[in-house]
N, C-alpha and C positions, 0 to 999 in steps of 0.2 A: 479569839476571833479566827476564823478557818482562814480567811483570805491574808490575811496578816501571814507578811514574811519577815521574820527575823534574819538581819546578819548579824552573825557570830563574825567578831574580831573590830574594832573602831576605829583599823588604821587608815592608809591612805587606799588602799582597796577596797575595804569597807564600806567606809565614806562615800566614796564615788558612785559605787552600786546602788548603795540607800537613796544618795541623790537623784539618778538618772532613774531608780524604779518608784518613788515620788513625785515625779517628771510627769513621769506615762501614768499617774493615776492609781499607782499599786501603795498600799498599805504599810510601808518597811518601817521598824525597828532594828534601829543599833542596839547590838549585846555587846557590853566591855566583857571581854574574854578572861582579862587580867587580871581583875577583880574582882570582888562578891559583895553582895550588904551594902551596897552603896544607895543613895536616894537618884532615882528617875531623874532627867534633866531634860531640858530641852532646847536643842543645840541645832542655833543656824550655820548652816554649811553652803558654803558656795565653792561651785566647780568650774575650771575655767577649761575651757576648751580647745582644740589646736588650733581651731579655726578663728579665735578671740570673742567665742561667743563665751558668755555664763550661765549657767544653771545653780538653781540657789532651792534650798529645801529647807526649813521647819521642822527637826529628825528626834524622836523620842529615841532617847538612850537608857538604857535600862543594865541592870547586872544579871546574873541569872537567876539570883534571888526573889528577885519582882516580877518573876515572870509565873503566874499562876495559873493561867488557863495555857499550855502550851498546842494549841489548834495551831495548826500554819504551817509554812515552808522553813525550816530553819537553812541559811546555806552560811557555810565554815569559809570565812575569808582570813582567818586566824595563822598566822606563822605554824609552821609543822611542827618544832618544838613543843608548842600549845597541844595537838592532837590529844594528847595521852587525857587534860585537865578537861578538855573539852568533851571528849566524849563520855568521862566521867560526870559532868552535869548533868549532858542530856540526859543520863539515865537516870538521874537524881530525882530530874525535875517531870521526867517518864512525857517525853516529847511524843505527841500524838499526832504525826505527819510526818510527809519525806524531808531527809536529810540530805543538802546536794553539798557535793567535799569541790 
């Protein structure tokens, strides 16, 4: 799906992004960065805000395994130690869209 944007990485930066670009109406997938071959899940997250508001998403998680139509935005929220395994997938999986680091 073109408009579909994957985060690479499903920690707490991750997460938040996915959140807050689910919010506004955008398409995001969580990618676990750390793993591979795992089954899809689908993972309620909520985000709490400074101001004591919450924001809560409905977030499909995926490994880079299951990701078969690679159309979309992929952006790397992934620890920099990762870099080396991550850009190794992308090319695996031959990402057909911009990559924002």
């Amino acid at each position: 799906m073109a408009n579909r944007i994957y985060i690479i990485g499903a920690g707490a930066i991750g997460k938040a992004l996915a959140v807050c670009l689910a919010n506004a109406g955008k398409d995001a997938v969580l990618v676990r960065s750390s793993r591979d071959n795992q089954p899809d899940e689908l993972e309620s997250i909520w985000l709490n805000l400074s101001d004591g508001a919450q924001l809560q998403a409905d977030l499909e998680v995926k490994t880079f395994s299951a990701i078969h139509e690679p159309d979309g935005i992929f952006v790397v929220t992934g620890k920099s130690f990762a870099n080396d395994g991550i850009s190794e997938m992308l090319l695996k999986i031959a990402v057909n869209g911009p990559v924002v680091l």
